[in-house]
C-alpha positions as CSV (number, residue, x, y, z in Angstrom):
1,X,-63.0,44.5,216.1
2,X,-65.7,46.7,215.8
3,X,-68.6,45.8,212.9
4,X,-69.1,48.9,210.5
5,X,-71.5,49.4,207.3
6,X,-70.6,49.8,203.9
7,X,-71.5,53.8,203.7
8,X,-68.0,55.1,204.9
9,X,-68.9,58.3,205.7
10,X,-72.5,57.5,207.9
11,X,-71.8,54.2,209.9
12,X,-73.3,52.2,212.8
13,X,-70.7,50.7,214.7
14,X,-71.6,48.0,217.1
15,X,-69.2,47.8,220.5
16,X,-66.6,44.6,220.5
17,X,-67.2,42.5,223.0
18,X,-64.6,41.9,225.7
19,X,-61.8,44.6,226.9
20,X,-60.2,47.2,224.4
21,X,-56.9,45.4,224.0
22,X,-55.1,49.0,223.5
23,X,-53.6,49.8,226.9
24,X,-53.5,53.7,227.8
25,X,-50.7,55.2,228.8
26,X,-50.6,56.6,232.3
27,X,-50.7,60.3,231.3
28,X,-53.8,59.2,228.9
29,X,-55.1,57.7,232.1
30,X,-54.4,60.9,234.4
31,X,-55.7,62.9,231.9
32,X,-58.9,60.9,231.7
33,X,-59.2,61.2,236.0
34,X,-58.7,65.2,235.1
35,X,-61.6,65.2,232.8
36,X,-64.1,62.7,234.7
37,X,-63.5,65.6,237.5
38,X,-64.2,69.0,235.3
39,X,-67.3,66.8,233.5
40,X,-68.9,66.8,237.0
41,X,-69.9,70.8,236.2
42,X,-72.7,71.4,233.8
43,X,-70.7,73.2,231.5
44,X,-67.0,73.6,230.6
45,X,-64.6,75.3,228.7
46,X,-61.2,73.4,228.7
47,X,-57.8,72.5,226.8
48,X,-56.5,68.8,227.1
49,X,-52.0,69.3,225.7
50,X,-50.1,66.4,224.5
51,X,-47.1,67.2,222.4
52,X,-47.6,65.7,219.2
53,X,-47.5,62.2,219.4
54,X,-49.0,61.8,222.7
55,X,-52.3,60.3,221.5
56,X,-54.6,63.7,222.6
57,X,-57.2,61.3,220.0
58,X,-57.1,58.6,221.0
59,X,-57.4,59.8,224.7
60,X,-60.0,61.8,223.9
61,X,-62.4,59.5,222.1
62,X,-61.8,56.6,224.5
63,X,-63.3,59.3,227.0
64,X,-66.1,60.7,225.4
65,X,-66.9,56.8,224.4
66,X,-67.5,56.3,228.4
67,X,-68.8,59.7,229.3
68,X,-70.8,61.0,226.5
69,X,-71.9,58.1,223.7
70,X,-72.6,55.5,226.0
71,X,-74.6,58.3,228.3
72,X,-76.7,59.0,224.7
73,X,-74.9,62.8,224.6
74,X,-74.2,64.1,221.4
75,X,-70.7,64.8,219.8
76,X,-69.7,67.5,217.6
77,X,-66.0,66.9,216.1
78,X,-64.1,70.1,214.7
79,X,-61.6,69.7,212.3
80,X,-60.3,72.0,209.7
81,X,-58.9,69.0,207.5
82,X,-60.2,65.5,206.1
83,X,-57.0,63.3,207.5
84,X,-58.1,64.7,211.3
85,X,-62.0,63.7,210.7
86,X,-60.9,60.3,209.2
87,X,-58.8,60.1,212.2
88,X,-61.3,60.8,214.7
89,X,-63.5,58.2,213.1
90,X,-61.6,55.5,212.8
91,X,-60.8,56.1,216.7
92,X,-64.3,55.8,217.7
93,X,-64.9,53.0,216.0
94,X,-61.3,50.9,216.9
95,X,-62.2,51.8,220.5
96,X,-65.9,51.0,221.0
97,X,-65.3,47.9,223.6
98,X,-68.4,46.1,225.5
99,X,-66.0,47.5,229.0
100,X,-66.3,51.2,228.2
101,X,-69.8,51.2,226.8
102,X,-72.2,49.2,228.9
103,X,-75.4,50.8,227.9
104,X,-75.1,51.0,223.8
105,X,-75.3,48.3,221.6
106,X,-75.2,50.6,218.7
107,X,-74.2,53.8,217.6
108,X,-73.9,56.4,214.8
109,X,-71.2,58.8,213.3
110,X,-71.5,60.6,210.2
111,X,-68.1,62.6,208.7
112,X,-69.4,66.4,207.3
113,X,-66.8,67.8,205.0
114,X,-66.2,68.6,201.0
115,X,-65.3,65.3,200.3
116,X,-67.4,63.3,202.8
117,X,-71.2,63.3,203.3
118,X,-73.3,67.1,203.0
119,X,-74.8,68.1,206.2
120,X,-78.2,68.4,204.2
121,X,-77.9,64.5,205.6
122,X,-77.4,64.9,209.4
123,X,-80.2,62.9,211.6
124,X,-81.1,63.3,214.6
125,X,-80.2,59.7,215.7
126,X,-76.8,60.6,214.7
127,X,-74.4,60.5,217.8
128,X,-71.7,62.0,216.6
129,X,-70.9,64.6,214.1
130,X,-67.1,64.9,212.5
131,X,-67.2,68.1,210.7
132,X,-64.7,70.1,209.0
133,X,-65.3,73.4,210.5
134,X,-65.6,75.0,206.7
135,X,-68.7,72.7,206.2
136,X,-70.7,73.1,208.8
137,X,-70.3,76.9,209.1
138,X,-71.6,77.7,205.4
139,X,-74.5,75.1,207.0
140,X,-75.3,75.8,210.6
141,X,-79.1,75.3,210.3
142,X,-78.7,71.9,209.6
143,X,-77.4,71.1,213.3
144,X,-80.7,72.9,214.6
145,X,-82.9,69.7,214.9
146,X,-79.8,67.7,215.9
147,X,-78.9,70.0,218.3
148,X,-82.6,70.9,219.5
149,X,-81.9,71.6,222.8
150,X,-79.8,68.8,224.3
151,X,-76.5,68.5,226.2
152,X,-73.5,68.5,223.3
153,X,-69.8,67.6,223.6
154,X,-67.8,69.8,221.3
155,X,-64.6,69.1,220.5
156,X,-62.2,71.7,218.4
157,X,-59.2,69.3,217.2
158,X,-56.0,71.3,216.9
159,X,-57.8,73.8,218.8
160,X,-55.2,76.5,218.6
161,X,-56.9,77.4,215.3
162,X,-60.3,78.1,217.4
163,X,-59.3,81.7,217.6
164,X,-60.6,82.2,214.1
165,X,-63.9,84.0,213.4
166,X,-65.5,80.4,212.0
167,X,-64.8,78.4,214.5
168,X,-66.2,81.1,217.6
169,X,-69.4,81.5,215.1
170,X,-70.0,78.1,215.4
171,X,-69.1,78.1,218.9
172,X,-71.7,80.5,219.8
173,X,-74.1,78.8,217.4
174,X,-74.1,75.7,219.4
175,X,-74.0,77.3,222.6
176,X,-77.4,79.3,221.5
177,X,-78.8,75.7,220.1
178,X,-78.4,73.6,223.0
179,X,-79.2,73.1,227.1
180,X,-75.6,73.2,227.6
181,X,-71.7,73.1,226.2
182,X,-68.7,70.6,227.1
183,X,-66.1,72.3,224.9
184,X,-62.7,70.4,224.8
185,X,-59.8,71.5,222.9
186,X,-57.2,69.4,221.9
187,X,-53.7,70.7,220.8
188,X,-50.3,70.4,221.3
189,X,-49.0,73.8,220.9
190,X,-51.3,76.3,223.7
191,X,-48.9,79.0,223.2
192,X,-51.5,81.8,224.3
193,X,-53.2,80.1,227.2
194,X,-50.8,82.1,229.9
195,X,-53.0,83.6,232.9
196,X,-50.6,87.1,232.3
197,X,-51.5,87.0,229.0
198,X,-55.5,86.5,228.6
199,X,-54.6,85.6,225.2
200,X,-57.1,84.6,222.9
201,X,-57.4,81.1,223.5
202,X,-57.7,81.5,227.7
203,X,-60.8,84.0,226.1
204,X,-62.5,80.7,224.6
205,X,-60.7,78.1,227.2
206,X,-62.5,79.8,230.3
207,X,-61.5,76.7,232.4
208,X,-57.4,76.7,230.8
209,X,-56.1,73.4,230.9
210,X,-57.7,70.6,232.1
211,X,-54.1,68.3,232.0
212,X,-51.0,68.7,230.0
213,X,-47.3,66.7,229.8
214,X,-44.6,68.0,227.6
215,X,-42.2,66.6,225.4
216,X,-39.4,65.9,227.6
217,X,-41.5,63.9,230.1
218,X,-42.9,61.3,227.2
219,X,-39.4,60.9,226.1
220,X,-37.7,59.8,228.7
221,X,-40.6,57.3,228.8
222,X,-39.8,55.7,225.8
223,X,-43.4,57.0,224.5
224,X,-41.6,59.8,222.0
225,X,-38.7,59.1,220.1
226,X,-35.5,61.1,221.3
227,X,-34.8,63.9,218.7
228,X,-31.4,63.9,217.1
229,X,-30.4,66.9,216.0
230,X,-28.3,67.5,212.1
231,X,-27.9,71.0,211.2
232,X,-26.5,71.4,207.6
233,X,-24.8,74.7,206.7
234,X,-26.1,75.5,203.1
235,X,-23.4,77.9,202.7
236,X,-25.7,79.6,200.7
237,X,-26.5,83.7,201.3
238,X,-29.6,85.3,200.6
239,X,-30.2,89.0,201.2
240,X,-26.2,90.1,200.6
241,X,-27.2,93.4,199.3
242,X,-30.2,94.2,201.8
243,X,-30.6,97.4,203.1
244,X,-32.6,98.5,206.5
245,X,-35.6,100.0,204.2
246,X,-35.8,96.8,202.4
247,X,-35.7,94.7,205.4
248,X,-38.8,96.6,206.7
249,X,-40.5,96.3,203.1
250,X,-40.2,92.3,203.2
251,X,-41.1,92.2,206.9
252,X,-44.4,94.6,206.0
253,X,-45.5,92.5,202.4
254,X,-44.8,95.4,200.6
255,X,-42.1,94.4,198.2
256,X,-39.4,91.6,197.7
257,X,-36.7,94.1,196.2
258,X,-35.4,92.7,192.8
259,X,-31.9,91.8,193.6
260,X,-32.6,89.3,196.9
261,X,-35.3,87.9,194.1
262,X,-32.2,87.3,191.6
263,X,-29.7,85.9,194.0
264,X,-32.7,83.1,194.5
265,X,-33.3,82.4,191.3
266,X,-29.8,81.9,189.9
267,X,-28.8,80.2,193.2
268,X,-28.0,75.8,191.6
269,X,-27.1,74.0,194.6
270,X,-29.8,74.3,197.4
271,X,-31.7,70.9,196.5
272,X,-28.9,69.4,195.2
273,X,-27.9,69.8,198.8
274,X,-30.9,68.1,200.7
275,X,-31.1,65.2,198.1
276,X,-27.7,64.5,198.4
277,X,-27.4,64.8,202.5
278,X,-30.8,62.2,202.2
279,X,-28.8,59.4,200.3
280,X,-25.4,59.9,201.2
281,X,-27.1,58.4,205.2
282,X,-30.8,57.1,203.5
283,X,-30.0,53.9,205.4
284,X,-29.4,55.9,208.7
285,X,-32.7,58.4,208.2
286,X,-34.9,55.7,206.5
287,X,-38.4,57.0,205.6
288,X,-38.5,60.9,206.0
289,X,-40.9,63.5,205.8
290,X,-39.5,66.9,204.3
291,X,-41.2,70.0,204.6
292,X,-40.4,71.7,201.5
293,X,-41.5,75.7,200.8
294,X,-44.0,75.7,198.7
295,X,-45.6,73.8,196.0
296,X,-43.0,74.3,193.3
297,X,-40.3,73.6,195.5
298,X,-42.3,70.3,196.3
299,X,-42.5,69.3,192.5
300,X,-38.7,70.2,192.2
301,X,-37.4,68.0,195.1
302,X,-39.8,65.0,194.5
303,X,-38.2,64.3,190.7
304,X,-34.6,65.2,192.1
305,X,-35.3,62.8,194.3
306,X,-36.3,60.1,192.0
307,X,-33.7,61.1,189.8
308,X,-31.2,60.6,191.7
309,X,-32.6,58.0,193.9
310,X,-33.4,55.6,191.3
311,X,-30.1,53.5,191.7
312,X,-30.3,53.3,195.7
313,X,-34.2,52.2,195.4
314,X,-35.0,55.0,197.2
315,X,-38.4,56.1,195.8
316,X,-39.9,59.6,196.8
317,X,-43.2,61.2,196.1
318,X,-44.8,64.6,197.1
319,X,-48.1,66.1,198.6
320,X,-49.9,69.3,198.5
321,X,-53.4,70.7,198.3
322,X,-56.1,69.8,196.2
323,X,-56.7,73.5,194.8
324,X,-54.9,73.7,191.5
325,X,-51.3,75.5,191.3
326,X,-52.0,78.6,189.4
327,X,-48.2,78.7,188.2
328,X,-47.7,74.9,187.5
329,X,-51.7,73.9,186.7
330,X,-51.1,71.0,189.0
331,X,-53.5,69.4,191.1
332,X,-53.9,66.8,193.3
333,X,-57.0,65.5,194.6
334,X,-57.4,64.5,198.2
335,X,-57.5,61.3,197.1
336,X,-54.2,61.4,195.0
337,X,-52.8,62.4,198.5
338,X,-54.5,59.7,200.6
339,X,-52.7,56.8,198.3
340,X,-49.4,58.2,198.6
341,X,-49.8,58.9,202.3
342,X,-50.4,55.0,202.4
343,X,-47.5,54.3,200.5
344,X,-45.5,55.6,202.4
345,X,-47.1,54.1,205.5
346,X,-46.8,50.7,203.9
347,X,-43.3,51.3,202.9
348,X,-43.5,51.7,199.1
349,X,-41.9,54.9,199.0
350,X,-39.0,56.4,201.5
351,X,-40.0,60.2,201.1
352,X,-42.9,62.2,201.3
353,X,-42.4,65.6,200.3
354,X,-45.0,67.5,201.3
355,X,-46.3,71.6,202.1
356,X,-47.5,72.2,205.1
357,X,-50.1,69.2,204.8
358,X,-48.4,66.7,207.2
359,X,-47.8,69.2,210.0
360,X,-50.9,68.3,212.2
361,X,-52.3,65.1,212.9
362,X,-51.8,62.6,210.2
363,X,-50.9,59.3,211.9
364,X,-47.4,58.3,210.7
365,X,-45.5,56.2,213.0
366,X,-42.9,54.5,211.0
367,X,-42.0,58.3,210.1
368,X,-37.8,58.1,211.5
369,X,-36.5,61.5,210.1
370,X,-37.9,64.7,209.4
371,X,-36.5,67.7,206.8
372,X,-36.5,71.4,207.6
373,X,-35.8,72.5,204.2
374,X,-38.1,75.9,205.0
375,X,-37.7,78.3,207.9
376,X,-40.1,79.6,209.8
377,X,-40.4,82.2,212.5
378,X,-43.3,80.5,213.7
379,X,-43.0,77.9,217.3
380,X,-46.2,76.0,216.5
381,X,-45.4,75.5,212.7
382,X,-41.5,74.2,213.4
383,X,-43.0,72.2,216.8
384,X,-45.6,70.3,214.6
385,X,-43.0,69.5,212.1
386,X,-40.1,68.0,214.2
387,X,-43.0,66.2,216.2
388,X,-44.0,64.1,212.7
389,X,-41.1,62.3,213.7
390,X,-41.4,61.6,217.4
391,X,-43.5,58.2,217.8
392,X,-41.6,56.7,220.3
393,X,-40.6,52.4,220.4
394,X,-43.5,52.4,223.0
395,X,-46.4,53.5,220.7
396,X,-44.7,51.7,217.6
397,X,-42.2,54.3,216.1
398,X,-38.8,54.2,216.8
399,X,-36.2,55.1,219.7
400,X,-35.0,58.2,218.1
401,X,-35.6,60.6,215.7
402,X,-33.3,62.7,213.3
403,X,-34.3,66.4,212.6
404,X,-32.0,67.6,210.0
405,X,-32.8,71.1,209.2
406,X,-31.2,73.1,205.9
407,X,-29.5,76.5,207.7
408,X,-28.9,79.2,205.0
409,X,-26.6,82.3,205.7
410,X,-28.8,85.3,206.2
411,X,-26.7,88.7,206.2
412,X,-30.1,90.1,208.1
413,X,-31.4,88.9,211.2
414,X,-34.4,87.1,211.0
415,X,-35.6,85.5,213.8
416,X,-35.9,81.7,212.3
417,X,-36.9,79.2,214.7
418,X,-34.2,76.8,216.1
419,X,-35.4,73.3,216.4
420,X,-33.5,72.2,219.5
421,X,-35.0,75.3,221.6
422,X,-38.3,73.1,221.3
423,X,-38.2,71.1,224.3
424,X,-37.5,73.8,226.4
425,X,-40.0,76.2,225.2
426,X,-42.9,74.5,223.6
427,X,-45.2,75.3,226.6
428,X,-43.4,78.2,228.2
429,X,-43.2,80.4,224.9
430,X,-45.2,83.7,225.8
431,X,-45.8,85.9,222.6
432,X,-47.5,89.3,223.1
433,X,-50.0,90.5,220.1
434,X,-47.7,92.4,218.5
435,X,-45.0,89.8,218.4
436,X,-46.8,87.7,216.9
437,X,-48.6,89.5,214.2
438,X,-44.7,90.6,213.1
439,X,-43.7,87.0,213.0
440,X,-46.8,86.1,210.9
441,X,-45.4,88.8,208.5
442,X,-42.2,87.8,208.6
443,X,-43.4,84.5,208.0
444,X,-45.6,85.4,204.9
445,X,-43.0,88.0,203.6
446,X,-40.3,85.0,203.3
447,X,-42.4,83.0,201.9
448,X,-42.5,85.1,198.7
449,X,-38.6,84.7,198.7
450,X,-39.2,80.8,199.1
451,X,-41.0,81.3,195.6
452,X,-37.9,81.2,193.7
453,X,-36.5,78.4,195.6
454,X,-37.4,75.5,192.5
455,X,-34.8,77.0,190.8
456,X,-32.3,75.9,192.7
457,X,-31.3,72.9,191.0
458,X,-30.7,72.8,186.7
459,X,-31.6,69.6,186.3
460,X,-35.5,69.8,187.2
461,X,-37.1,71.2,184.1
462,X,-39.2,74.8,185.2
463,X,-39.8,75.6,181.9
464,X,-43.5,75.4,183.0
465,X,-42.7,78.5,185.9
466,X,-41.8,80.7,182.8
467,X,-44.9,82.3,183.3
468,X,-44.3,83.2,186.7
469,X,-45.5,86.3,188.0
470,X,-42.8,89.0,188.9
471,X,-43.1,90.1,192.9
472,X,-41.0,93.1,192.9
């Protein structure tokens, strides 16, 4: 193993001696012969896809180990959350073999973010930089002497968020800082990379996509788990008394008209029904992640869960962000969230409830069944939850994967997202600009609906959501 320091967040890791005893797979392998061609330019602009679970970081840092630390060029990691930077470090550093670095006997990363180390601290010996992208833009002088001049490596994990203003400042920052740019994306959802399109991401991408395998390909490997599909039929109907002017209102934010609000809210059985489907088979779905709606509904399902978990030893525990809930006063630190993400890693607990935290990145292999207990109009959102439960027997997960999603009857059509189209369309999907902005309101509008959806069960005390505020 690799020797590291005390100071977590600015260590000096020293290469193992010997060979990395982590095989590559052989699309990590022909992906790293695609990018040992494109780093031959001076300069380049590219997207390396793996579907989620395809180890796009570990593949990555094993490159840029060879080709830019052990060659003394600089690294600047993107992220736009801690799990992803801790991730990224902890993959340099259980990587750093004496057989891909010949030239270094040492060298430095330092994590920037809110909970990590300030970038008032960045040297110029660093080597690499893992930044959340929020940092380092309130803070871009402080790469100036590191940059000063030289030849960086920027990566943009999850890189189909680098269409945002933040991370194309910064972008351009380092471009204007330095001799020259190697900027590799990483993602597993390029939905707007077509050549027809010139979507936004072929704008920043100039070079498209360096190498890419889809999900289908790494199952039959062994390398993802097979999905299973489960659909079960809430039998519950939203939106009976909808009319075409309100329909337009919730799909344009402009109001969630009072009775849809009131069916919600009086509606008993919704999380009765996902706890109960969970421990009527826990022994078949074993530890699960569910995607719950929002915060509130998080709370709600986590002490069903224990409630009615208690005599199967079935232990459940939820995750959301650190800001504090405005209705419930809740908060959770990162930390808070860290230890339960372990627990669950080490077995301790079977669920992890979680909003929209465990959709990108986090490293959960034991993970064998995910929940859809929110819909979504939205390919990359539904892709990057099913794939939390695709870690195949071949990279330590499991052979296959149940994706049980929660289907309520909707008098309106809504153009929800059906798990089981994933395979076929998560890298053929073409979305114009106006499709997608209507599905991001779609998306937003239904998630004021999903508001009322801790209601749903009588046994949870709410009394705390008295206060809520009214949305029509």
């Amino acid at each position: 193993m690799s020797i590291m320091l005390e100071n977590i967040n600015a260590q000096t890791i020293t290469p193992a001696n010997g060979r990395n005893p982590r095989l590559l797979y052989e699309h990590q392998e022909d992906a790293i012969k695609k990018l040992n061609m494109i780093d031959k330019k001076g300069e380049f602009r590219t997207l390396l896809v793996l579907p989620t679970g395809g180890g796009k970081t570990l593949t990555a840092t094993y490159w840029l180990l060879k080709n830019a630390v052990d060659k003394e060029k600089k690294i600047l990691w993107l992220a736009h959350r801690h799990l992803l930077l801790e991730q990224a470090a902890e993959a340099f550093a259980k990587n750093a073999y004496a057989d891909n670095m010949i030239n270094r006997t040492v060298f430095n990363y330092r994590i920037i973010s809110g909970m990590h180390d300030k970038p008032i601290h960045i040297k110029k010996d660093d080597n690499i930089i893992i930044a959340s992208k929020d940092s380092i833009i309130r803070s871009l002088n402080q790469l100036n002497d590191w940059l000063n001049g030289e030849e960086v490596y920027l990566v943009i994990d999850e890189a189909h968020h680098a269409v945002a203003k933040s991370y194309k400042k910064i972008i351009q920052y380092v471009t204007d800082h330095t001799k020259s740019v190697k900027l590799l994306g990483l993602t597993a959802t390029p939905f707007r990379t077509s050549d027809d399109e010139k979507g936004a991401l072929k704008q920043i991408f100039t070079d498209d996509i360096i190498y890419k395998t889809d999900l289908e390909t790494l199952i039959k490997k062994g390398i993802l788990a097979k999905p299973v599909f489960e659909e079960y039929k809430t039998k519950i109907r939203f939106t009976e008394h909808l009319g075409i002017k309100a329909l337009k209102n919730i799909e344009n934010l402009d109001s969630i008209p009072k009775d849809i609000a009131e069916d919600i809210a009086g509606n008993k059985e919704r999380n009765r029904i996902i706890v109960d489907k969970y421990l009527e088979n826990y022994k078949k779905y074993g530890s699960t992640i569910v995607f719950a709606l929002n915060r509130n509904h998080a709370i709600a399902l986590n002490a069903l869960f224990n409630k009615k978990g208690k005599k199967y030893g079935i232990k459940s525990e939820f995750i959301i962000s650190s800001v504090s809930d405005a209705i419930t006063g809740i908060s959770l630190s990162n930390e808070e969230n860290e230890e339960k993400i372990k627990k669950y890693r080490n077995g301790e607990i079977q669920v992890l409830i979680n909003v929209n935290i465990l959709t990108e990145g986090t490293d959960l292999p034991k993970t064998h069944t995910v929940f859809l207990t929110r819909p979504t109009v939205s390919t990359v959102l539904m892709t990057q939850m099913v794939g939390r439960a695709l870690r195949g027997l071949k990279a330590g997960g499991t052979k296959e994967a149940y994706v049980v999603s929660f289907v309520d009857e909707w008098i309106e059509k809504i153009a929800w997202i059906n798990p089981e189209t994933l395979t076929d369309a998560e890298y053929t999907e073409k979305e114009t600009d106006i499709q997608k902005r209507n599905n991001n309101l779609r998306l937003v509008s239904i998630s004021k609906i999903e508001e009322f959806a801790l209601m749903a069960d009588t046994s949870v005390d709410t009394s705390a959501l008295d206060s809520m505020p009214s949305i029509y």
